[in-house]
BADREN-618167 format. One record per residue (C-alpha): residue number from 1; residue in one letter; chain; x, y, z. Coordinates in steps of 0.5 Angstrom, whole numbers, plus 2048, in hexadecimal, padded with zeros to 3 digits. Example, Ala and Ser with C-alpha at 12.3 -4.5 7.8 and 13.67 -1.06 7.14 Angstrom:
<koldrens>
(1,'A','A',(819,7F7,810))
(2,'S','A',(81B,7FE,80E))
</koldrens>
This chain:
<koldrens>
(1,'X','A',(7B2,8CA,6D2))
(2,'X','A',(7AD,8D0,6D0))
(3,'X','A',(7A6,8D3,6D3))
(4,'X','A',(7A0,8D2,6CF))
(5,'X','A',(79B,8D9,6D0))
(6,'X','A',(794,8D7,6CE))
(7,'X','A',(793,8DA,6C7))
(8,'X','A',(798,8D5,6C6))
(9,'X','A',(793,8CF,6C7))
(10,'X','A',(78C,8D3,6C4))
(11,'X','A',(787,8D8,6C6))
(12,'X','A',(783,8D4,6CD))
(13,'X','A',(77D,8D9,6D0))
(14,'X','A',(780,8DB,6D7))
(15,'X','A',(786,8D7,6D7))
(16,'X','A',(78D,8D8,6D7))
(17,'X','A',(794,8D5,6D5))
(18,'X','A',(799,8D8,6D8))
(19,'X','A',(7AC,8B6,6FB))
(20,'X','A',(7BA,8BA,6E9))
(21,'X','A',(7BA,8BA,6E1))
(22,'X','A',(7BB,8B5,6DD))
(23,'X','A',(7C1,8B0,6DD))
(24,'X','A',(7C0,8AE,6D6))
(25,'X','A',(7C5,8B0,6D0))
(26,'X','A',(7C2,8B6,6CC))
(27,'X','A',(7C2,8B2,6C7))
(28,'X','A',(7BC,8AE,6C9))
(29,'X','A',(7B9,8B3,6CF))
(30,'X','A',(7B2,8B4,6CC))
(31,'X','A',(7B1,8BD,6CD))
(32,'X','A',(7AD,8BF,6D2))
(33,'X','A',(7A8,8C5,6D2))
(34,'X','A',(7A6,8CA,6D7))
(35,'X','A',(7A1,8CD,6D7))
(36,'X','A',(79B,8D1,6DC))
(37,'X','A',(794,8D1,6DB))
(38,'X','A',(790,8D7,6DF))
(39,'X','A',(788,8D5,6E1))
(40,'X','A',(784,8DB,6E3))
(41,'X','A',(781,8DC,6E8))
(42,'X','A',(782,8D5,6EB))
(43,'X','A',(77C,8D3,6F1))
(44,'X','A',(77F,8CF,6F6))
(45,'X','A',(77A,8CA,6FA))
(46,'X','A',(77D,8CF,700))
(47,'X','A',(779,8D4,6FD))
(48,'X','A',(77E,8D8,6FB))
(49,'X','A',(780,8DA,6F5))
(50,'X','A',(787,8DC,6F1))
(51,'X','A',(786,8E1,6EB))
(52,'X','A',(78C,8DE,6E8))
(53,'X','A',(78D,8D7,6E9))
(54,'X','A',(794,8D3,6E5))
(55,'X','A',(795,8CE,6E4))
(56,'X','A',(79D,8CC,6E2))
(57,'X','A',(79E,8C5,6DE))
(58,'X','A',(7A4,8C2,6DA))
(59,'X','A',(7A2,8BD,6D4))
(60,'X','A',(7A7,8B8,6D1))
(61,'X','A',(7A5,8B5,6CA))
(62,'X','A',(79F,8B7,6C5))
(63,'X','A',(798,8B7,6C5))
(64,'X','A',(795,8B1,6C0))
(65,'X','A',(78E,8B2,6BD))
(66,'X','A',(789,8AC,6BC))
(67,'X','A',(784,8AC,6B6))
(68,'X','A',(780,8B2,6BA))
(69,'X','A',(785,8B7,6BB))
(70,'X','A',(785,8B5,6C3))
(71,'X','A',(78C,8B4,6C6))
(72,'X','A',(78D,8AC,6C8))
(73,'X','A',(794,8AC,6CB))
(74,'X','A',(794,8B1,6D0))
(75,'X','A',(796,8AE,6D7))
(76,'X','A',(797,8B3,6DD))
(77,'X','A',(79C,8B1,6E2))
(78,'X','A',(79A,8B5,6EA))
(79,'X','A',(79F,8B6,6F0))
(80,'X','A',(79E,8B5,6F7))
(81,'X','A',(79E,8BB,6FD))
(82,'X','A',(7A3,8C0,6FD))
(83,'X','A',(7A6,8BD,6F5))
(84,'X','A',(7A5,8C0,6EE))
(85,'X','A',(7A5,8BD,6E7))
(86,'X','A',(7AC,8BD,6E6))
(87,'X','A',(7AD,8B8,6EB))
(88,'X','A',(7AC,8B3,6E6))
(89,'X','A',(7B2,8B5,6E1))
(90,'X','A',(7B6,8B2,6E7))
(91,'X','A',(7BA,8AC,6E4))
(92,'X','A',(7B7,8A6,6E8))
(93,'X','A',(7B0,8A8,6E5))
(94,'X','A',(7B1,8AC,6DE))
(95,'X','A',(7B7,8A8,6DC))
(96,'X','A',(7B3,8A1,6DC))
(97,'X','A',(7AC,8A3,6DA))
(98,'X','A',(7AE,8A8,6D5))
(99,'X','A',(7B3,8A6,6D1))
(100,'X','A',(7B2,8A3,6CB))
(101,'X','A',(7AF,89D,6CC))
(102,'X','A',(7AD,89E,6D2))
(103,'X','A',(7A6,89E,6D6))
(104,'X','A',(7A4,8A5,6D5))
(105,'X','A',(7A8,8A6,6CE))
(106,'X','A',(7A7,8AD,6CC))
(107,'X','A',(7A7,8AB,6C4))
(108,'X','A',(7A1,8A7,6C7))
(109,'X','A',(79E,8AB,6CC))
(110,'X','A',(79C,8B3,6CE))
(111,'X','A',(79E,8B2,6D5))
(112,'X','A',(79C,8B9,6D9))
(113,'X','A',(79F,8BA,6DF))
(114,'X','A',(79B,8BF,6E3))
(115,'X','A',(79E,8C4,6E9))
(116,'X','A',(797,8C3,6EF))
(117,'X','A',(794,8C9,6F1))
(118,'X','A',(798,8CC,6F7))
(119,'X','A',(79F,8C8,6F3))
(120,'X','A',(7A5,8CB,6EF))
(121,'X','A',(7A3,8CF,6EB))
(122,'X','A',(79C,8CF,6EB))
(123,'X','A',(797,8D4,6EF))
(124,'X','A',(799,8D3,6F7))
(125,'X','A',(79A,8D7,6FD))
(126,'X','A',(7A1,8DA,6FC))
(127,'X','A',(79F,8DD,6F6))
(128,'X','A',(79C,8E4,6FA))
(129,'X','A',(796,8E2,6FE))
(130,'X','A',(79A,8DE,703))
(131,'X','A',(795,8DB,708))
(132,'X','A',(78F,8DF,704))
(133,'X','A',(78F,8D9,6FF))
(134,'X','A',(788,8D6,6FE))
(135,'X','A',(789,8D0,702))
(136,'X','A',(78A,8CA,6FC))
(137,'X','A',(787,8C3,6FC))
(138,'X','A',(789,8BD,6F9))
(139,'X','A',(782,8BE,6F5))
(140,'X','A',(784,8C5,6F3))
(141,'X','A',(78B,8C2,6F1))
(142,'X','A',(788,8BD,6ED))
(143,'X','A',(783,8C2,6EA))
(144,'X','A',(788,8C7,6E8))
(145,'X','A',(78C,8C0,6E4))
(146,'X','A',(785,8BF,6E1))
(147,'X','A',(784,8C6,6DE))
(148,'X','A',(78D,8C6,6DB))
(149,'X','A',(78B,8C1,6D7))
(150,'X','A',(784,8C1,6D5))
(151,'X','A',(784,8C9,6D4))
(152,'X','A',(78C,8C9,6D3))
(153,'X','A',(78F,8C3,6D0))
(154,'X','A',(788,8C2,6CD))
(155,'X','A',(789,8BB,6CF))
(156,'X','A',(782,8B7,6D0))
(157,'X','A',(784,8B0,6D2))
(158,'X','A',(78C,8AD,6D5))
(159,'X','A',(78E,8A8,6D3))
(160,'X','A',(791,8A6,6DB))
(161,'X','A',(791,8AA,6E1))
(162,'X','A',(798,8A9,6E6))
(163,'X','A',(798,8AB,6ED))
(164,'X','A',(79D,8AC,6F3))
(165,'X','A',(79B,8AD,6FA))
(166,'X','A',(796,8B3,6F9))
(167,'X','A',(796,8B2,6F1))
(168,'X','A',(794,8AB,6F3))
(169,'X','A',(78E,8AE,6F7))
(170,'X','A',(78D,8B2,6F1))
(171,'X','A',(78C,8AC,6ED))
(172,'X','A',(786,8A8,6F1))
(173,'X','A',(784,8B0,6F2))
(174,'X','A',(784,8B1,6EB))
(175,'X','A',(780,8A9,6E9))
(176,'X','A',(77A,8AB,6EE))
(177,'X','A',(77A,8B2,6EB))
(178,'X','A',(77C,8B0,6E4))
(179,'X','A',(779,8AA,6E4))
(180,'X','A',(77C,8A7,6DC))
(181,'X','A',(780,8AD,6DA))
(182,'X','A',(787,8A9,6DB))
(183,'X','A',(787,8A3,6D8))
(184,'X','A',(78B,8A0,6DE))
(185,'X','A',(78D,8A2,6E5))
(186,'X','A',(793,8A1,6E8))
(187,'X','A',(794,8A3,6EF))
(188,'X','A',(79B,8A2,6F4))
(189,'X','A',(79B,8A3,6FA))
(190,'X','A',(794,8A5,6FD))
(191,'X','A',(78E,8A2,701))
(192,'X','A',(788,8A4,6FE))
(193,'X','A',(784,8A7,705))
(194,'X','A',(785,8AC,70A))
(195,'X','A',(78B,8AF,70C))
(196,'X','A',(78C,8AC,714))
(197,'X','A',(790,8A8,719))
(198,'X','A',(797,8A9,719))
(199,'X','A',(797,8AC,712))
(200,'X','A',(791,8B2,714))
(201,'X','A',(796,8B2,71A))
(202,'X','A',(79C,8B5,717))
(203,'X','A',(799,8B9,713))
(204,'X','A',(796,8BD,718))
(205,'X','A',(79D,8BD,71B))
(206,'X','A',(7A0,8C0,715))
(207,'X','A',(79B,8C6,715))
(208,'X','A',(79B,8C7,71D))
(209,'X','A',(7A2,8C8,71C))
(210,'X','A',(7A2,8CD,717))
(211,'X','A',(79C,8D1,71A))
(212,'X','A',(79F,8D1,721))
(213,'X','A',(7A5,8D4,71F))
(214,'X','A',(7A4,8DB,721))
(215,'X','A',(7A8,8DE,71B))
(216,'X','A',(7A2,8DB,717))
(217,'X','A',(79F,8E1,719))
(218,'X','A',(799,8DE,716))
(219,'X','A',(79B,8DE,710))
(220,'X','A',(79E,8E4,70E))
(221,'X','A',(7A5,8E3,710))
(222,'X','A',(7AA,8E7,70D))
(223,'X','A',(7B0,8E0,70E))
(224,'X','A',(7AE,8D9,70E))
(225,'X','A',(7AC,8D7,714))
(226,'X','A',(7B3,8D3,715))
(227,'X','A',(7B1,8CF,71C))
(228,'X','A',(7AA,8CC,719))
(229,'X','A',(7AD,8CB,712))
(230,'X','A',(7B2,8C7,715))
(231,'X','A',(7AE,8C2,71A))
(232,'X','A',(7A9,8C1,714))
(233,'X','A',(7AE,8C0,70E))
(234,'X','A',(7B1,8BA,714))
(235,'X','A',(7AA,8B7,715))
(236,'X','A',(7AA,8B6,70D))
(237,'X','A',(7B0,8B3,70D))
(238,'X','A',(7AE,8AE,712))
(239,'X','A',(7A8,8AD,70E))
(240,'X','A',(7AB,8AC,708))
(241,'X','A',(7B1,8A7,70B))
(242,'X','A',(7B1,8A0,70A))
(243,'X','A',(7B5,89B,70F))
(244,'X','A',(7B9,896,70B))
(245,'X','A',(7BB,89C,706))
(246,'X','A',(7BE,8A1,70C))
(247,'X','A',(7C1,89D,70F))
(248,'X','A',(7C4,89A,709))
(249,'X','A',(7C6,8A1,707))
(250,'X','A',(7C8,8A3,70E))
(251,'X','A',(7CA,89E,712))
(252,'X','A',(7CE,8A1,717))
(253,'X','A',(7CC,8A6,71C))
(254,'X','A',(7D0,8AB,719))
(255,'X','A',(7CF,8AA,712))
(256,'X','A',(7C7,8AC,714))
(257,'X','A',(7CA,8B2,717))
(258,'X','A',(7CD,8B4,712))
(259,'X','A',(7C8,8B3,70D))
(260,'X','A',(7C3,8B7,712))
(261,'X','A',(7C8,8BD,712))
(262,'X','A',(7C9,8BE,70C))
(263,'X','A',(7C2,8BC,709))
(264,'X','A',(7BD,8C0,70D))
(265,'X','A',(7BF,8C7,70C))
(266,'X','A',(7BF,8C6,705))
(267,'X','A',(7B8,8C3,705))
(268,'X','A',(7B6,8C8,70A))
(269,'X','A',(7B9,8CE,706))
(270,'X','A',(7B5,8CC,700))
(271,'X','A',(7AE,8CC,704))
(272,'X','A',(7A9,8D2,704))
(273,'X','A',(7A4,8D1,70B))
(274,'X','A',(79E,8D3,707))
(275,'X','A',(79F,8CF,701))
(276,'X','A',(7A1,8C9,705))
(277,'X','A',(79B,8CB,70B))
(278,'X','A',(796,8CA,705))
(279,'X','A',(799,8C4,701))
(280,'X','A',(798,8C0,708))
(281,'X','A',(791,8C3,709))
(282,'X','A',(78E,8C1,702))
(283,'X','A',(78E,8BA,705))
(284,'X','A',(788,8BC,70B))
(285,'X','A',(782,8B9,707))
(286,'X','A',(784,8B5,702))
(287,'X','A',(780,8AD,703))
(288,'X','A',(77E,8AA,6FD))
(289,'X','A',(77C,8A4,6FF))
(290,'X','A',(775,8A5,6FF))
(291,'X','A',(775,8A4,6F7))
(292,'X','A',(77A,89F,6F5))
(293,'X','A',(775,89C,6F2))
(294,'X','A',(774,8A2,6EC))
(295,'X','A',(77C,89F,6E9))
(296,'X','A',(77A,89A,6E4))
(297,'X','A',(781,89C,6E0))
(298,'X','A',(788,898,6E1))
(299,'X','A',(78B,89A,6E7))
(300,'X','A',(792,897,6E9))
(301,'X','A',(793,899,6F1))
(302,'X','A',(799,898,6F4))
(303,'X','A',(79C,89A,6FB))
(304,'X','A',(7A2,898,6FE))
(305,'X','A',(7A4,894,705))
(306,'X','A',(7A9,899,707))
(307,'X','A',(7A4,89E,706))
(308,'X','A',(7A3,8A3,70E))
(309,'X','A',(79E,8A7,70B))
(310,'X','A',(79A,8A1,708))
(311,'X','A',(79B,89B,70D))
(312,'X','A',(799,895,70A))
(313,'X','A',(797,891,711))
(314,'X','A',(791,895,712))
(315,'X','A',(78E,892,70C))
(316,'X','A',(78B,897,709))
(317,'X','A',(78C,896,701))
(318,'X','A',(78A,88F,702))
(319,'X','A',(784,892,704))
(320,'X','A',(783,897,6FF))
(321,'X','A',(785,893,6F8))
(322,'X','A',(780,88D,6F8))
(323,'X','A',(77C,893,6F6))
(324,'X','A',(77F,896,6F0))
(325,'X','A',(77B,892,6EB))
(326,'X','A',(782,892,6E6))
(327,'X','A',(787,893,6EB))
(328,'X','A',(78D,88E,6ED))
(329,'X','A',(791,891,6F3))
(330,'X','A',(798,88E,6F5))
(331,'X','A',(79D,88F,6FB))
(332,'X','A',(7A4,891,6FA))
(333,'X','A',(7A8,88D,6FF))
(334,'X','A',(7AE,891,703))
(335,'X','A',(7B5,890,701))
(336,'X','A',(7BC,894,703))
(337,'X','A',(7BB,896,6FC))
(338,'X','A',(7B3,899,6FC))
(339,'X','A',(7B2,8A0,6FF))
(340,'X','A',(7AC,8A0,703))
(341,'X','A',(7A6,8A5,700))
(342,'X','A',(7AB,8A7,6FB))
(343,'X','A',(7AC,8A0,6F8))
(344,'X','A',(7A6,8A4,6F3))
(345,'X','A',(7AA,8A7,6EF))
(346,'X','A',(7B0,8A2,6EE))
(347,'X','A',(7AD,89F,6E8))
(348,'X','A',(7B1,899,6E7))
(349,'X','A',(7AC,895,6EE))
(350,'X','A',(7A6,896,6EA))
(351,'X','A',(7A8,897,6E2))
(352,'X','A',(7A5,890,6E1))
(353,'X','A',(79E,891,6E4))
(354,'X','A',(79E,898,6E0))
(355,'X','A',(79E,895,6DA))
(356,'X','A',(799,88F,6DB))
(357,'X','A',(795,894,6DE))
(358,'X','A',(795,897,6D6))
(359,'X','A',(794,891,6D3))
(360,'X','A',(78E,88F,6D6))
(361,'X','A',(78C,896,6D5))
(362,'X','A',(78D,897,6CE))
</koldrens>
């Protein structure tokens, strides 16, 4: 892997470049690039504003230019809150789409996987401002997505959005605010309205147990707050649970034990307070539900009937997907081999829908 710098790319006014790997043979593993793209002086619909704003993506496969000299192959891939892009170099994603053959084919596609605001490498709390961060939406997310691969990547057009969780919300952002960018949309694991009930429930849990930790010290703590890190990494691995596969993995009392014992200090010690406060946060005011209508592209939504986060009996999604002109929306049914929230990324439960979902988009 290498990092691009923006001479690298060409000259653009005002701007700069700068919840594994994959299993693949070294033969047949498509080369993966990183790079990182600044945005100056970057507006934040907060109203703030961030000199230097970057943005860190990874690429898989070459871009394909039509007869204009546009880019006509270019697929990105957007992770859900707390992930980055590289969760899809995972083996249950990469080593079905992105094998030879495969849906996502790198020889066929240019498959740009970016870090969101406020995510791995990209521009985030933990890197020097801690709580004095400009407060990121999801709108602000998506902008900054916009800006790497309109004035970035020079990409006018995708060939197919794909987005988990929050990179789902993205996608139905992305349709209303973009309307025709993408050619298709395929968003996992997501409603598109406001954030309430339940789901609005235990986000606030987490950030309340974050912020009332008092070595949290507004903000500026010098450890991580290791009692209101705890309790949330807790809160999100019951959110991301599902019944028949925990219990198929752990099917005592002290093989749940001791999953616990030995998972949650890892995943608590990889945790940063603020990075995580404002990943959860960007949530507060997402709801597009008032302008479905302005998606008229293909769209294949799909959620899962394990899913906590997203409980199909509240019936939201078919209230939602009648008014998606091109949509078509199917539910995943739950098996002890089904991951609740986290079935998104275990391509082979949906592999089949992606590629009818290319097909008639083509």
């Amino acid at each position: 892997m290498h990092r691009l710098i923006r001479a690298a790319l060409g000259a653009c006014a005002g701007l700069t470049l700068t919840f594994g790997a994959l299993a693949a043979q070294a033969t047949e593993a498509p080369a993966v690039t990183e790079a990182d793209f600044t945005v100056h002086n970057f507006h934040f619909r907060s109203g703030e504003t961030l000199p230097d704003m970057k943005i860190h993506y990874r690429t898989l496969g070459t871009p394909h230019r039509d007869a204009r000299g546009q880019i006509d192959n270019a697929v990105m891939i957007l992770h859900g809150t707390g992930g980055t892009g590289a969760q899809f170099l995972r083996p249950q994603f990469a080593d079905i789409l992105f094998a030879p053959g495969g849906e996502l084919d790198p020889a066929k596609y240019f498959i740009i996987l970016p870090d969101g605001i406020g995510h791995g490498g990209s521009s985030k709390p933990s890197d020097g401002l801690h709580a004095r961060f400009p407060h990121y939406d999801y709108d602000d997310m998506v902008a900054a997505q916009h800006a790497l691969l309109v004035d970035g990547l020079h990409i006018n057009s995708l060939r197919l959005i794909f987005g988990t969780s929050m990179g789902c919300m993205h996608a139905f952002v992305w349709g209303e605010t973009y309307p025709g960018f993408a050619r298709a949309l395929m968003p996992m694991a997501c409603e598109p309205t406001q954030i309430a009930g339940r789901n609005r429930l235990w986000r606030n849990m987490i950030m309340e147990a974050i912020t009332t930790d008092p070595t949290y010290a507004g903000g500026d703590y010098t450890a991580q707050p290791a009692a209101g890190l705890r309790a949330a990494q807790s809160i999100l691995m019951i959110a991301g649970a599902a019944p028949m596969n925990a219990q198929a993995q752990w099917p005592t009392r002290d093989a749940a034990d001791k999953y616990l014992d030995e998972s949650l200090p890892k995943a608590v010690a990889a945790l940063d307070a603020n990075d995580l406060l404002y990943q959860v946060a960007a949530s507060r005011n997402y709801d597009p539900s008032a302008r479905l209508e302005l998606i008229t592209v293909p769209v294949m939504w799909i959620n899962s009937s394990d899913d906590f986060i997203n409980p199909p009996e509240l019936g939201l999604s078919e209230q939602f997907a009648p008014r998606l002109k091109n949509g078509r929306y199917r539910l995943i049914a739950a098996t002890a081999d089904t991951h609740g929230h986290g079935t998104h990324t275990w391509a082979k439960f949906w592999k089949d829908d992606l590629r009818a979902l290319l097909e008639r988009s083509e």
